[in-house]
Every structure is written in structure tokens, then in C-alpha cells.
N, C-alpha and C positions, 0 to 999 in steps of 0.2 A: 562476125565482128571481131576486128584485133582488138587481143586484152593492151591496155597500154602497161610500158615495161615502168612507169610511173607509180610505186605505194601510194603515197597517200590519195592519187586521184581514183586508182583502185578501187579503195575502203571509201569514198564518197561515188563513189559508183555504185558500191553495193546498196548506200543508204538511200541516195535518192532515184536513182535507177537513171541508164546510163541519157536517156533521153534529155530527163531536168537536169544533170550533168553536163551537156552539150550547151544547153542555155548558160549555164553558169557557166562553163571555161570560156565563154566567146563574152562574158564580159571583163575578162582577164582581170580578174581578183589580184592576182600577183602583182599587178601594177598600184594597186590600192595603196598601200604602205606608205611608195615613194609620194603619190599625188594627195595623200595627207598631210605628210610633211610638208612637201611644199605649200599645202592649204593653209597649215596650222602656223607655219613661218611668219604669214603674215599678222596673224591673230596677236601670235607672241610676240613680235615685234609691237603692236599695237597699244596691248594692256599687259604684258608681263603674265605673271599668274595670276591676277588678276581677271581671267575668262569669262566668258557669261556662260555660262554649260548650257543652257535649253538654247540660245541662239548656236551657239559654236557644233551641238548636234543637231540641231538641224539643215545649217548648213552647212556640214559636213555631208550630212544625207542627201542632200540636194545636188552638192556640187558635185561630192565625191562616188557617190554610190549611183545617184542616178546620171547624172549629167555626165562623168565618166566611162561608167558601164555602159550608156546609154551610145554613146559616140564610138565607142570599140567596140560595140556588137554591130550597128548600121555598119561602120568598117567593114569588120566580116559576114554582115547580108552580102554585100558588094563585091565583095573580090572573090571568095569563096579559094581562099591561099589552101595550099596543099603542103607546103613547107611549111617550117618554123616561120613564126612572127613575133612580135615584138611582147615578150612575157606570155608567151603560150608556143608551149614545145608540142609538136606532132597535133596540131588543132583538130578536132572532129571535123567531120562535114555540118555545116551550120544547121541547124532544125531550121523543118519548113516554116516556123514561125516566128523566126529571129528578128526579122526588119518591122513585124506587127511589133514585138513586144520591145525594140529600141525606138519604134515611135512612142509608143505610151510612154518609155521610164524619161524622154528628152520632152514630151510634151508638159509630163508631170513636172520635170525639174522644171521649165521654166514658169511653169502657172504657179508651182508652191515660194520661187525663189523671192517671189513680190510681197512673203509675208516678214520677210528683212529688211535690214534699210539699203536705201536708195543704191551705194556705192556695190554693194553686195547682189542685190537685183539686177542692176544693168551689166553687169560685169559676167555674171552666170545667163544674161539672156544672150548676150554678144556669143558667149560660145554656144550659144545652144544653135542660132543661127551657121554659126561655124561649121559646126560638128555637120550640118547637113550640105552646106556646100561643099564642103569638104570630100565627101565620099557620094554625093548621091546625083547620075547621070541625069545632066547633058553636061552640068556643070563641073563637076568631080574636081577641086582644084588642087588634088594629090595626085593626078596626072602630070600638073601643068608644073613648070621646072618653074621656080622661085613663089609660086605662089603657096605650092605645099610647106615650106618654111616658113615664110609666115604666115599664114596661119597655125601651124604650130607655136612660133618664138612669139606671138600675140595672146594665144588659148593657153598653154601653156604655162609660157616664162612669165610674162607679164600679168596677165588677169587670173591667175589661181592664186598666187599672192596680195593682190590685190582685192580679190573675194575675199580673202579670208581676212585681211583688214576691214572690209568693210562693214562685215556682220556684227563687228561691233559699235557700229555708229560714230565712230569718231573722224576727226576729218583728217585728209591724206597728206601729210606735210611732204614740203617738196624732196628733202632729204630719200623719203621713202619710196616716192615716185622714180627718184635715178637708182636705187635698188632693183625696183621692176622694169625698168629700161635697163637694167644689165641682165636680168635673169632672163629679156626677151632674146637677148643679143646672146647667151648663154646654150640657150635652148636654141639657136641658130647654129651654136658649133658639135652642138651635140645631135642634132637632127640628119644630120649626111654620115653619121657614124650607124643609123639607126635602119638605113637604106642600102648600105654598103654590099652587107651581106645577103638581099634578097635583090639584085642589080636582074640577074638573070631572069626571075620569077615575074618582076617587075617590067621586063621585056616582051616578056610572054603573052604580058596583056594588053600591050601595046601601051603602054604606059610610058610616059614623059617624066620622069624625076630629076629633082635638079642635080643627085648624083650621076644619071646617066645621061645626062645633057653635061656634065663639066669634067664628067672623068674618076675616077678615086684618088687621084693624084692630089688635082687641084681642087676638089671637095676636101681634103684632109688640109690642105694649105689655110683653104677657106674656115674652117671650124679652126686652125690654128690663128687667123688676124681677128674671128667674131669672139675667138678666148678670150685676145688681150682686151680690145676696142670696151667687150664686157666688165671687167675689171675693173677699168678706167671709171665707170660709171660706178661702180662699187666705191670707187674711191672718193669720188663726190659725192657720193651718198654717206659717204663717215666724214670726210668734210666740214659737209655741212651739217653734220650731227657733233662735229668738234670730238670727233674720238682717232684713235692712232690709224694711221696707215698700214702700219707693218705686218698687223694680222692678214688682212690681205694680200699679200704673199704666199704665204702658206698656198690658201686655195690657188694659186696663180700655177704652186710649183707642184699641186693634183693634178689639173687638166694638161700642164706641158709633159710633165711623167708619165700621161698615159697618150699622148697624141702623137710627139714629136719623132716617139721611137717608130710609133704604126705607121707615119708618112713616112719615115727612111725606108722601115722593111714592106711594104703594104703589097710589093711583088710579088712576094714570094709566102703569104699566108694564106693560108686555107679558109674556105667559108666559113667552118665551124671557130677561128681564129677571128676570123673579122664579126663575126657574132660576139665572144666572148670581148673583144676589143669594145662592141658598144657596153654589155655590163657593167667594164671598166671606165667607164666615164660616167656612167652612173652612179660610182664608187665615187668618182671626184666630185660630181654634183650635191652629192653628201657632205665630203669636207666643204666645200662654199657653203651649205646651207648652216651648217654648225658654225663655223666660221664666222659669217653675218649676224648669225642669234647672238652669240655670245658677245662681238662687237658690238652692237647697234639696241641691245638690251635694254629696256625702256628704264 
């Protein structure tokens, strides 16, 4: 067995031994953070501090722990990546019983999500459904070029925010709904960034991505007009909320900072560079989410 050149997954090696280790990195925890925030985005925008703690953790637990972990471990039943993937550097070879124990945690999220309200339920069962078409053969629609983006810019951008509005019962004013139609539109510019760097690996398996159906060229163009077009919906969404525009800028001049330069030079970077280029949009998807909280603040 190679020791990985990774400390701290080391020292949770030693703890839980490297096998429960394998099960835990293939539900890429590292990813957790970000898809909280975006969880909790919608909450706060919802009731402020204001929170209900026993709803807001459990479906947190629901959404984020099972229904996430749950859709990135069947991911890697399925592909069995040998490269870096998307917040798991140098992956294990998946335990033999990884696709057994991401049906349980997607079955669980969606039987337990029906003990929240309506908006919050239907919105965690849509991805639960997702999450399976999405990776699991005849169907796999992350083969198929435009279907893998939306379903992501749908699971994602739209309905994790909208989950986490919903588990507080309140109802979805329309302001907030052109929020989640940009974060969908968002997560469309940010999804061919996320592909770029495994084009080849994604070849390998005969796979169909809509990166390698349009090119890196005009994939980078594309997450450049689903930046703006996203925006614009940001912008109706404070609009209609009667707050300023001009904060929204900011986030406009994150995602062009980190896109505009990668589509000029995108020839001449290395995979480890078109890797790190997605992190960096991840960094920007940060400022829009700070950005939005602090405009649209109940």
C-alpha cells in the first residue's frame, strides 16, 4: 500500500484504519464546507439569525452529509478515477462496498428529508433522484454532453439553496427564486472548469462530456456568457428586493478575474494549472455568495 504524501489523511489513517479511510475520502468531505454554505445561503437569506437549529441540522444532515456524500461516493462506485478528482487528490481504489453503502446514505436522505417541510423535501428528493441518474449505467447523464450540466446547474446552483430555504417553512418569494436561477446559471459557468482538467481521463472511458464535445476553448467562452446571463438574474433578484445593484459587481469582477485570463492563456497551461484554475472559481463563487448574503439580508 502507498503511504499517501498527505499529513493529515495520514493521522486519520492511523485512527480509523486505512480501509474506513477509503470509505470516508470517496465521500469527499473537503467538499462539505463549500455545499454548506451554499446550503445555509439560502436559510440566511430566509430568516436572518433568526435559524431554527434542530430543522437547519437536520437538514443539513440530510442534504449535506448524506445526500452529498451519498452522490460523490455512487460517482466513484462508477468511474473508479485513478487521477485527481474534484476535492480528492490521489483517490484510493474505492472499497468493495462503496455503491452498497452510497445507496443506503441517498436512500436514507431521501426517506428522512420528508420529516421537513414541503419546499425542503421535494427539493432534496429531486436530487436524490439526480444523483442516481446521473452516474449510475445505462443512463449515466455525465457522459452525455449538456445533460451533465444540468443536472448539476439544477442539484447544485438552484435546489441546495433552495433546500436550505425551505426547511424553514416559509414561502419562496419570487425575488429569491431569480437568485436560484442565477446560482443555476452560475454553476453552468463553473462546471466546464471542473471537467477541463480530467478531458483525457474522461476519454478513457468513453465518456461524452460537454467539455469534450465543445472543446476548452469554447467551454471557457461558454462559462464566460453563463457568468454574465447569471448576474443579470442576481440583479433582478435585488431588484425586486429594492436593494442597490452595484454590489453585484464586485462578484461580476471575481468570476471575470479568474476566467477571462484562463480562456486567453488555456493553450499553454498544464493540467495541474487547469486544476488549480477550477479552485479559483471556487474562490469567486465565494465572493457571489458573501456578496448576496450581505445584499439581500432579510
Amino acid at each position: 500500500m502507498t503511504t499517501s504524501p498527505f499529513l493529515i489523511r495520514r493521522c486519520c489513517e492511523k485512527l480509523l484504519g486505512p480501509e474506513t479511510m477509503a470509505y470516508l475520502l470517496h465521500l469527499r468531505p473537503m467538499e462539505w464546507p463549500i455545499m454548506s454554505a451554499h446550503f445555509l445561503l439560502g436559510t440566511l437569506l430566509a430568516v436572518g439569525w433568526g435559524i431554527p437549529g434542530k430543522a437547519t441540522l437536520l437538514g443539513w444532515f440530510i442534504f449535506v452529509a448524506l445526500l452529498n456524500g451519498g452522490t460523490l461516493a455512487i460517482n466513484s462506485a462508477f468511474d473508479n478515477d485513478e487521477g485527481d478528482i474534484g476535492y480528492l487528490r490521489q483517490p484510493p481504489k474505492p472499497p468493495k462496498y462503496l455503491l452498497h453503502v452510497s445507496v443506503v446514505m441517498l436512500v436514507a436522505s431521501l426517506l428522512l428529508g420528508f420529516l421537513l417541510p414541503t419546499v425542503f423535501a421535494w427539493s432534496n428528493a429531486a436530487c436524490v433522484v439526480m444523483a442516481v441518474v446521473y452516474s449510475v449505467p445505462p443512463i449515466r447523464l455525465k457522459a452525455r454532453a449538456g445533460w451533465d450540466l444540468l443536472i448539476n446547474g439544477v442539484g447544485f446552483g438552484l435546489l441546495t439553496p433552495l433546500a436550505g430555504w425551505g426547511l424553514t417553512g416559509r414561502p419562496v418569494p419570487m425575488a429569491f427564486l431569480w437568485v436560484c436561477i442565477g446560482f443555476a446559471l452560475l454553476f453552468g459557468a463553473l462546471y466546464p472548469t471542473t471537467q477541463i482538467y480530467q478531458i483525457e481521463e474522461d476519454r478513457s472511458r468513453g465518456d461524452r462530456t460537454l467539455v469534450i464535445q465543445m472543446g476548452e476553448s469554447l467551454s471557457l467562452g461558454f462559462a464566460v456568457l453563463l457568468t454574465l446571463l447569471a448576474h443579470a438574474c442576481f440583479a433582478l433578484g435585488a431588484w425586486q428586493s429594492q436593494r442597490s445593484l452595484l454590489p453585484i459587481l464586485l462578484s461580476l469582477a471575481a468570476w471575470c478575474g479568474v476566467l477571462l485570463p484562463w480562456w486567453k492563456r488555456w493553450r499553454t497551461m498544464t493540467q495541474k494549472q487547469h486544476e488549480a484554475g477550477m479552485y479559483w472559481t471556487l474562490g469567486a463563487w465565494a465572493v457571489t455568495d458573501i456578496v448576496l448574503l450581505l445584499l439581500l439580508w432579510p
